[in-house]
VOSEKE-332019 format. One record per residue: residue in three letters; x, y, z of N, C-alpha, C in turn. Coordinates in steps of 0.02 Angstrom, whole numbers, padded with zeros to 5 digits, always signed. Example, Ala and Ser with C-alpha at 12.3 -4.5 7.8 and 13.67 -1.06 7.14 Angstrom:
! VOSEKE-332019
ALA+00660-00284+00390+00615-00225+00390+00660-00165+00390 SER+00642-00112+00354+00684-00053+00357+00645+00002+00394 
***
This chain:
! VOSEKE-332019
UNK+00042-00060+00000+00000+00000+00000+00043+00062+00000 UNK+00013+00119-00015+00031+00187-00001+00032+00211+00047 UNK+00055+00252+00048+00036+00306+00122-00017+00371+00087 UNK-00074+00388+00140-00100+00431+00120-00069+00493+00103 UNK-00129+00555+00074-00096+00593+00057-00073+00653+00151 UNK-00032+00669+00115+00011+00723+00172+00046+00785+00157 UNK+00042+00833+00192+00067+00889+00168+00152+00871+00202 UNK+00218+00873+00192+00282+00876+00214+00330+00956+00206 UNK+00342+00960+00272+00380+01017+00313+00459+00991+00330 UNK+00492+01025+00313+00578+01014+00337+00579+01092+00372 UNK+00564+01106+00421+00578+01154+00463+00661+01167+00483 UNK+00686+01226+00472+00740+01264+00486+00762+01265+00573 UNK+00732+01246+00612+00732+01283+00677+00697+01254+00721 UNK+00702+01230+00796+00672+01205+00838+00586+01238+00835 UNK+00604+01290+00824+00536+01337+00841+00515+01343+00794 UNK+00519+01333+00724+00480+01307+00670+00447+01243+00656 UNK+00509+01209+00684+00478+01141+00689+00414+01130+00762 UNK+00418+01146+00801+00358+01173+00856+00283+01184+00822 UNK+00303+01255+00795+00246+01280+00754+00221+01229+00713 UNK+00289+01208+00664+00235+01176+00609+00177+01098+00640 UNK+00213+01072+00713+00153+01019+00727+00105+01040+00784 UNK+00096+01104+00758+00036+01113+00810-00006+01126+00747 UNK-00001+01108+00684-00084+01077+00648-00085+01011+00653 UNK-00164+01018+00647-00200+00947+00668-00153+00913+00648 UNK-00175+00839+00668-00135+00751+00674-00080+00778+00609 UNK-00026+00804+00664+00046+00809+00630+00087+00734+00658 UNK+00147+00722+00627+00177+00675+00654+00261+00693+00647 UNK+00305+00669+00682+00390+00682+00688+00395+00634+00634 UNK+00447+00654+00582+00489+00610+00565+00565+00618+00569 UNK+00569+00566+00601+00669+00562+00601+00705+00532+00582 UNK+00710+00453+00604+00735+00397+00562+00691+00364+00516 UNK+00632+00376+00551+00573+00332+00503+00562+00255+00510 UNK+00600+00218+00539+00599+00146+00540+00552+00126+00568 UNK+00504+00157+00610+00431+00130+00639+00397+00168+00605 UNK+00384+00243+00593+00355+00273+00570+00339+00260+00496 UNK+00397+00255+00439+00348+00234+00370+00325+00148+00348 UNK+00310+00116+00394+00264+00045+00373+00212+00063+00395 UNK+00203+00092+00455+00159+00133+00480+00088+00159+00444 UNK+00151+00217+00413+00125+00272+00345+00086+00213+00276 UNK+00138+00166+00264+00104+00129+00216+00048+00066+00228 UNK+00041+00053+00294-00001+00016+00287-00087+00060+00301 UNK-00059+00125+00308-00113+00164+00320-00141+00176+00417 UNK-00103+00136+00446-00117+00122+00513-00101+00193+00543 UNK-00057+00254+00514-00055+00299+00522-00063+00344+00469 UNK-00106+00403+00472-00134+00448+00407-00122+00504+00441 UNK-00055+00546+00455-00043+00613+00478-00082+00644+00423 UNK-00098+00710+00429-00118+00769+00398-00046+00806+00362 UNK-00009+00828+00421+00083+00845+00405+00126+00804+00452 UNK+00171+00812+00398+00221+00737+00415+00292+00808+00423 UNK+00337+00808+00475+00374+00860+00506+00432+00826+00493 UNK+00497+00845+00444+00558+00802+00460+00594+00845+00489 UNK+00649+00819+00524+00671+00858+00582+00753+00834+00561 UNK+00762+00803+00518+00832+00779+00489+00891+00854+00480 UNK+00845+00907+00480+00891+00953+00456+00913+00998+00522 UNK+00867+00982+00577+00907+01002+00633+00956+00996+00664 UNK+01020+01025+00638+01082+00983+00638+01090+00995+00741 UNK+01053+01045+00784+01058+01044+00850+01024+00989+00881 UNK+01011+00924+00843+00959+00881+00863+01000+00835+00869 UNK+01066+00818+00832+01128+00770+00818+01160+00764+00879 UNK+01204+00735+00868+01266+00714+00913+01257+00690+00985 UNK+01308+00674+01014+01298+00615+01073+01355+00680+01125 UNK+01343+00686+01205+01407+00735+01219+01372+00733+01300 UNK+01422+00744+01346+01425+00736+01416+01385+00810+01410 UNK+01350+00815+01480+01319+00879+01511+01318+00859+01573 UNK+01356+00901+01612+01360+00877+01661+01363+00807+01701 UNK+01334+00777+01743+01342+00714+01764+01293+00675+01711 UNK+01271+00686+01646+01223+00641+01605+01257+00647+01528 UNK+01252+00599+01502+01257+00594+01444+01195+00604+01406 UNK+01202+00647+01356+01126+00682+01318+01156+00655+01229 UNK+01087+00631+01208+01090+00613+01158+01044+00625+01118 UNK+01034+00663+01053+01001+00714+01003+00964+00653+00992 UNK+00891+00700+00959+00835+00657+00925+00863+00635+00877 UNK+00899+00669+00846+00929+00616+00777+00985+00587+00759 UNK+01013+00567+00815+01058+00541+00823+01041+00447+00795 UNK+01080+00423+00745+01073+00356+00724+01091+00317+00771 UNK+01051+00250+00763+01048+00191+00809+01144+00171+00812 UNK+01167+00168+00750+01232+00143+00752+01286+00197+00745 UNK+01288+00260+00770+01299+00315+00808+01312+00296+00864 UNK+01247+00278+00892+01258+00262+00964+01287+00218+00982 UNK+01291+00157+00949+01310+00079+00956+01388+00070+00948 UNK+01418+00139+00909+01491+00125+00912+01506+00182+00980 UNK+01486+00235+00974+01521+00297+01000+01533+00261+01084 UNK+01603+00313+01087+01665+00279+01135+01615+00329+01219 UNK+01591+00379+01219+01551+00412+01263+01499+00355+01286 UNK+01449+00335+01259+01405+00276+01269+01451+00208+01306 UNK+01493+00194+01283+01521+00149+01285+01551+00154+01356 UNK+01572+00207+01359+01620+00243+01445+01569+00262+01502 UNK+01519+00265+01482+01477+00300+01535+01403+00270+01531 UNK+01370+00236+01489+01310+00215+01501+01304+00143+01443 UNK+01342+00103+01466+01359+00050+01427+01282+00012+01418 UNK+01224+00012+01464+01167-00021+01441+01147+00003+01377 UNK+01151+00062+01353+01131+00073+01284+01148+00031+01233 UNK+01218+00030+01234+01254-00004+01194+01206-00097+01196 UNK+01230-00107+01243+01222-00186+01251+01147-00188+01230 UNK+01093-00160+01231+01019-00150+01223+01020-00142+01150 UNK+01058-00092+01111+01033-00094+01063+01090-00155+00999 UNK+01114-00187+01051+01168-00252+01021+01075-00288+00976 UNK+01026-00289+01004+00978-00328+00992+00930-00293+00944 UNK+00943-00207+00937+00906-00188+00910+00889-00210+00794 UNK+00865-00219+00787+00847-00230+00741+00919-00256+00676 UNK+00937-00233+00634+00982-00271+00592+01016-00196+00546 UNK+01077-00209+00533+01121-00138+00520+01087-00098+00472 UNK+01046-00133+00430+01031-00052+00375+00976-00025+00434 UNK+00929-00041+00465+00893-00008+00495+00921+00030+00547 UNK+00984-00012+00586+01022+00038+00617+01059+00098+00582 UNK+01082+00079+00536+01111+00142+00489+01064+00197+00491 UNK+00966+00204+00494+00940+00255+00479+00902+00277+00543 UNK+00872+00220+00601+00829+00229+00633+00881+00286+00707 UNK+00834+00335+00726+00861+00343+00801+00828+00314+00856 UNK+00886+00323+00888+00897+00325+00987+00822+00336+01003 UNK+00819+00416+00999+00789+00442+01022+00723+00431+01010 UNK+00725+00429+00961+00634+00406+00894+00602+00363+00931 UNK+00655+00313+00944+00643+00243+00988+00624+00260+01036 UNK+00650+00301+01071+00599+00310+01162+00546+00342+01160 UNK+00529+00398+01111+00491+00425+01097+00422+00394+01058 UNK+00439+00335+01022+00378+00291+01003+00354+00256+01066 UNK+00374+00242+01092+00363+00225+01160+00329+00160+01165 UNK+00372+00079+01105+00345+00028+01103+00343+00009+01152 UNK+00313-00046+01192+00319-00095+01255+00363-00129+01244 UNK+00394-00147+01170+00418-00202+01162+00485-00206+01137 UNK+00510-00133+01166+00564-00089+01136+00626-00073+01190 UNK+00668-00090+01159+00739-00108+01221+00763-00034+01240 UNK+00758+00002+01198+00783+00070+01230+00732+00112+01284 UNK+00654+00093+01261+00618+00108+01333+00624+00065+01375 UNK+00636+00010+01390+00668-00035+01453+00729+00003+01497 UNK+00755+00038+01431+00841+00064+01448+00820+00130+01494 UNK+00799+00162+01474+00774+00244+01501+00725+00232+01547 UNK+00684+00183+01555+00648+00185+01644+00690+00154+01682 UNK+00739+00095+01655+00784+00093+01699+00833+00118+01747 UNK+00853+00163+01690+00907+00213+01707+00877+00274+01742 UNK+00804+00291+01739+00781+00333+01761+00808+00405+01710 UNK+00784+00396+01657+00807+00447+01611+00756+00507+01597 UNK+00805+00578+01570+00745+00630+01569+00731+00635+01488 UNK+00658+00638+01473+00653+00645+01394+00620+00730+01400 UNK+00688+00758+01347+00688+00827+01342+00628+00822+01289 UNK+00598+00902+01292+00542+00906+01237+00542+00989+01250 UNK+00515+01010+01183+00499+01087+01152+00423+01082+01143 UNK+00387+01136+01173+00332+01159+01141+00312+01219+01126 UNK+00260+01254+01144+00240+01309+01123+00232+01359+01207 UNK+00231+01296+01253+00249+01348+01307+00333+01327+01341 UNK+00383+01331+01279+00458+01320+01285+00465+01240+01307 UNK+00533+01222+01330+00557+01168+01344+00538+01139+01395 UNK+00528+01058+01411+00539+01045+01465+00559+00972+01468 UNK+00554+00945+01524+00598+00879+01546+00541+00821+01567 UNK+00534+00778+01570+00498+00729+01582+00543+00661+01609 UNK+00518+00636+01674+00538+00566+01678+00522+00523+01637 UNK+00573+00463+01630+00549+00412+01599+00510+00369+01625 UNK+00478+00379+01711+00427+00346+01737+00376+00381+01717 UNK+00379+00448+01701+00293+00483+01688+00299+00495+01614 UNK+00338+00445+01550+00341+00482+01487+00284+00420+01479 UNK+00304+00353+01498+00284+00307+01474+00203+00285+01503 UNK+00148+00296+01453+00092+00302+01481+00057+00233+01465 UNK+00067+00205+01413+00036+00160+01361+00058+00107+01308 UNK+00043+00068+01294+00070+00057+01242+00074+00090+01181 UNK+00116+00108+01136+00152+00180+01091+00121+00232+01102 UNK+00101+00242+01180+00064+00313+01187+00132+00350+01242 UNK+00141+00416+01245+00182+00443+01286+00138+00506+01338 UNK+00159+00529+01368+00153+00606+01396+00154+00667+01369 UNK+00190+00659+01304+00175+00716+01268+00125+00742+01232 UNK+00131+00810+01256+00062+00843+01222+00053+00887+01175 UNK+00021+00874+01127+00000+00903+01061+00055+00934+01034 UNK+00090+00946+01001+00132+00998+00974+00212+00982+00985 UNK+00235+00947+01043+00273+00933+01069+00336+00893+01023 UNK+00371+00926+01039+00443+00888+00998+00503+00866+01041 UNK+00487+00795+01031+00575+00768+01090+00634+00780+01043 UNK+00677+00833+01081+00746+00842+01053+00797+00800+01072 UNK+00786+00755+01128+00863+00704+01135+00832+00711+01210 UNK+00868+00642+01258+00859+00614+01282+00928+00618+01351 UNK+00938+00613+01405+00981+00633+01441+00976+00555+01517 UNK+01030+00538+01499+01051+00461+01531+01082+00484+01584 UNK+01075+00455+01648+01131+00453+01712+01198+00408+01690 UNK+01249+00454+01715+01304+00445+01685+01329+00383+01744 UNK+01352+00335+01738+01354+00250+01801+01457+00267+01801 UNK+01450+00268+01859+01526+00250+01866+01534+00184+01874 UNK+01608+00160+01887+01637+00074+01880+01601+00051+01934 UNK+01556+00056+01975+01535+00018+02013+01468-00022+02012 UNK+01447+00016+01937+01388-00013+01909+01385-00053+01859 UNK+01346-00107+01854+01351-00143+01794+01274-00163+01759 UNK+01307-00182+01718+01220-00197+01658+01216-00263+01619 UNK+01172-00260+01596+01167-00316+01536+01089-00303+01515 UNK+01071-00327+01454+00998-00333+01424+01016-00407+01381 UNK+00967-00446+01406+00942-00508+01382+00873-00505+01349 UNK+00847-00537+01312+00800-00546+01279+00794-00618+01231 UNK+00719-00634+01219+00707-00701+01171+00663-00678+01122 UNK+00699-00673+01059+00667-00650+00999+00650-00718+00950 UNK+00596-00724+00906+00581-00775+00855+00673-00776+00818 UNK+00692-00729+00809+00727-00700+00751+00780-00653+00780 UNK+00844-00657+00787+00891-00598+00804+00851-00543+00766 UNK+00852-00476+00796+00831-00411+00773+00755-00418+00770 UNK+00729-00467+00778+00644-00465+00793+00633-00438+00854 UNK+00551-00406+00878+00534-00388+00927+00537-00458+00971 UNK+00589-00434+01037+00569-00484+01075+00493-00529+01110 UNK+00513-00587+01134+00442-00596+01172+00429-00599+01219 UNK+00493-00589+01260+00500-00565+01331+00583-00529+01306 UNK+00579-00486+01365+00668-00444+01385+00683-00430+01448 UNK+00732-00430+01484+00760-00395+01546+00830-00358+01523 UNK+00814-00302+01572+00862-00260+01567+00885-00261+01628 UNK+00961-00260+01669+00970-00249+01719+01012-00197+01750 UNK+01017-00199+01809+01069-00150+01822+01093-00182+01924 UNK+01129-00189+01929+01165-00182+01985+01258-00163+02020 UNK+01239-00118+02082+01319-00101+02094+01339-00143+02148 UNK+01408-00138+02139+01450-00214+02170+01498-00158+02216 UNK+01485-00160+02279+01549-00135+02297+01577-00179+02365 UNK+01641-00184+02353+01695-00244+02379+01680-00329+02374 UNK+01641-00330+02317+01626-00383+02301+01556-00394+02317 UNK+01508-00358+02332+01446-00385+02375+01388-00346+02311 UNK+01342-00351+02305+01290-00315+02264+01242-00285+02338 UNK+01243-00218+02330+01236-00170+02345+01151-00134+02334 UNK+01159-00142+02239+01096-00100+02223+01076-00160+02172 UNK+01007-00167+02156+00995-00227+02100+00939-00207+02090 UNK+00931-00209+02032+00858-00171+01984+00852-00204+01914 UNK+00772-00211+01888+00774-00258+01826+00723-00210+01790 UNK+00725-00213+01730+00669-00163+01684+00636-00232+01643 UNK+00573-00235+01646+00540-00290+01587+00514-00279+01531 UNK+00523-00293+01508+00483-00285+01423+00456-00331+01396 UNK+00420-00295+01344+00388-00356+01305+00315-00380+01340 UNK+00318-00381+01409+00245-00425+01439+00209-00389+01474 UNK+00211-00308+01452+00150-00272+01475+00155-00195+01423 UNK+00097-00161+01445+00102-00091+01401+00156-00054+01403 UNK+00193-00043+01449+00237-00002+01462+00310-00055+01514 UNK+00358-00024+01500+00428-00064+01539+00416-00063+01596 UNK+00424-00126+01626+00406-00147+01709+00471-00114+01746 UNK+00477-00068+01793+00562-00077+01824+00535-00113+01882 UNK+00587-00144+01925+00589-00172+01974+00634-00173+02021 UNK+00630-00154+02096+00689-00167+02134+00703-00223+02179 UNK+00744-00263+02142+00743-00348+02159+00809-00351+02215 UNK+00830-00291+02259+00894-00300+02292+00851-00337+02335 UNK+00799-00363+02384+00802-00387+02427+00777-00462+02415 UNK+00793-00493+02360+00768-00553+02342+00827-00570+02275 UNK+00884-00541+02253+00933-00552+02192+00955-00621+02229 UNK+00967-00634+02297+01001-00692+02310+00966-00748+02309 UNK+00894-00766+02308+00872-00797+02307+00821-00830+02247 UNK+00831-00867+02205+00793-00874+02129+00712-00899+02148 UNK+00710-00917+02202+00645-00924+02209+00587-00861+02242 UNK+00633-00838+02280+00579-00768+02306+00591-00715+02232 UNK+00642-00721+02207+00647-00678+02134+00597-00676+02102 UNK+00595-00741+02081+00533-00753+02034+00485-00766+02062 UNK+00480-00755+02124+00386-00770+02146+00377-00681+02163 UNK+00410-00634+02164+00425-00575+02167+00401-00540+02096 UNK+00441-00545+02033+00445-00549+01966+00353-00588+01940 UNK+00326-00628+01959+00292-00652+01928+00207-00629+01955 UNK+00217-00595+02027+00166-00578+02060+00152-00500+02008 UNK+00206-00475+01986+00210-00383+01953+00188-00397+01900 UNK+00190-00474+01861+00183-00453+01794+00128-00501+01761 UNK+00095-00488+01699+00035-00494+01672+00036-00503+01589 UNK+00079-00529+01584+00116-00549+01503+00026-00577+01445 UNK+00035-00563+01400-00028-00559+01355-00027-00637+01326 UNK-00070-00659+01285-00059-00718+01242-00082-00698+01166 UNK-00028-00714+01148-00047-00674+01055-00027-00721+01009 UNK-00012-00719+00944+00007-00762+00902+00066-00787+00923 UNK+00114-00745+00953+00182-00752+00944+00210-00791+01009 UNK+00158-00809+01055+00179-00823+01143+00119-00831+01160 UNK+00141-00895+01200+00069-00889+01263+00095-00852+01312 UNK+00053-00832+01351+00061-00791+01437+00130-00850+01461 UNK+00089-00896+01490+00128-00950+01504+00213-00954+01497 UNK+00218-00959+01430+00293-00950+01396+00315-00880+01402 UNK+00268-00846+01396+00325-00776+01406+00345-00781+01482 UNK+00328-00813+01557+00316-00808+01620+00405-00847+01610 UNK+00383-00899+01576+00446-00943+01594+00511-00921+01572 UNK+00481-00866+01528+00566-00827+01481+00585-00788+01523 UNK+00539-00738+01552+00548-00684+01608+00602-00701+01679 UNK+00559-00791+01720+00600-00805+01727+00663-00813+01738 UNK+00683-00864+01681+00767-00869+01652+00793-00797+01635 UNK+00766-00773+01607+00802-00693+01574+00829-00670+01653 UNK+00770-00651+01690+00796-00607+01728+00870-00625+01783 UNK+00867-00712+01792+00931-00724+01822+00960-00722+01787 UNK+00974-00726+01709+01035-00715+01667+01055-00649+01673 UNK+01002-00603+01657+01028-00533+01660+01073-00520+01721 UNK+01043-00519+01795+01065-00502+01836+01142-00530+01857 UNK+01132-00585+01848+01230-00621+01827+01269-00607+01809 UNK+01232-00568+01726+01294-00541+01692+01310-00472+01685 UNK+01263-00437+01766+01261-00375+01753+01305-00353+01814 UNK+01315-00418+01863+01361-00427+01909+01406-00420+01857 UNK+01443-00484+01835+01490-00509+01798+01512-00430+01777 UNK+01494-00394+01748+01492-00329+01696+01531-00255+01764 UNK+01494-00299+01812+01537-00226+01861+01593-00235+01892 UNK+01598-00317+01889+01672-00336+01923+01725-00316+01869 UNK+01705-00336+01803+01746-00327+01754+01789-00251+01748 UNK+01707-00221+01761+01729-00116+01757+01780-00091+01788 UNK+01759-00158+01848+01812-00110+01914+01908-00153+01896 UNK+01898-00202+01869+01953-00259+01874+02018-00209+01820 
***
């Protein structure tokens, strides 16, 4: 199929680009990798379609203070090499190891990605984890949003009408923290059918802090604070399984996604140990 018809805007300027989606059912385009199958299967019929590619203040990856901030249009494999990501908020990296397959990394963003706000999407696992702020422009100026109050729905967010996410701002983890993202896809680069994301700090050998983000088995990324049950696999998962409410669809029963969640989440947490001894070693 086609995509309906649409009027298209390449706006000069944050504040053009503002203006131009405050007419009716406007939509962002940036990388496009969710957005045009979207467009062609008709499942989405913007009125104006906004590209934002030419905002070159929308690019690049760069420390601010204690966070690493990363532009709306910044590419998936941008992020996936750059040595900043890599030094300071290594779950990105390892999260989007799963994201989809290189030409789509070559075009899709970071940011696009948190901002679609799939359930089933490793970089929103990454940003409620991390407790990340999603910057946004509107018509009454800038502002900041948690990644606990962005994520409302399934691909629904907090933002309102008009609103444009410019990039995204990560807590910067010193060596005492570690990560990993696990997931079970039909297909490397397929949407998973369950995921865990983890995070825990190790200091003098002991785990300290331990936290898990879920995906995949509800509307929005589950976080969780599993420090008072990481040592034990059975209060874990009777912990883990009481929070969550996994769907049954073509692709999974409830059932099977329960049992992936599971296994995932002690894998994650292992190798997210494993990941902070290494930092510090």
């Amino acid at each position: 199929m086609k995509p309906s018809r649409f009027h298209y805007v390449r706006p000069r300027s944050i504040p053009e680009a503002v203006m131009a989606l405050q007419r009716h059912n406007s939509k962002v385009l940036s990388g496009g990798q969710s957005l045009t199958p979207l467009l062609s299967m008709r499942l989405a019929s913007p009125d104006v379609l906004v590209d934002i590619n030419g905002l070159t203040e929308l690019s690049g990856i760069e420390l601010r203070g204690s966070d690493l901030w990363i532009g709306a249009i910044a590419r998936h494999q941008e992020v996936l090499t750059h040595d900043l990501v890599k030094t300071h908020v290594p779950l990105i990296q390892q999260a989007l190891a799963y994201v989809a397959h290189p030409v789509i990394r070559n075009r899709g963003t970071s940011v696009g990605s948190i901002a679609h706000a799939d359930p089933a999407g490793e970089l929103t696992a990454v940003a409620a984890l991390l407790g990340a702020r999603i910057h946004a422009s509107g018509q009454q100026g800038p502002r900041e949003i948690l990644a606990a109050d962005f994520f409302v729905g399934p691909l629904e967010s907090s933002l309102e009408h008009g609103e444009l996410v410019t990039g995204v701002s990560f807590p910067v983890l010193d060596a005492t923290w570690g990560s990993s993202c696990a997931e079970v896809a039909r297909r490397h680069g397929d949407y998973a059918l369950a995921g865990v994301c983890a995070l825990v700090r190790v200091l003098d050998g002991l785990i300290v802090a331990a936290r898990i983000s879920i995906f995949s088995v509800a509307g929005t990324p589950l976080v969780i604070d599993v420090m008072d049950v990481h040592e034990d696999p059975e209060k874990l998962n009777l912990k883990v399984q009481a929070l969550i409410d996994p769907d049954t669809d073509i692709h999974a029963t409830s059932d099977y996604r329960r049992q992936l969640v599971k296994t995932l989440v002690v894998q994650a947490l292992t190798e997210a140990r494993v990941h902070a001894e290494l930092r510090q070693s």
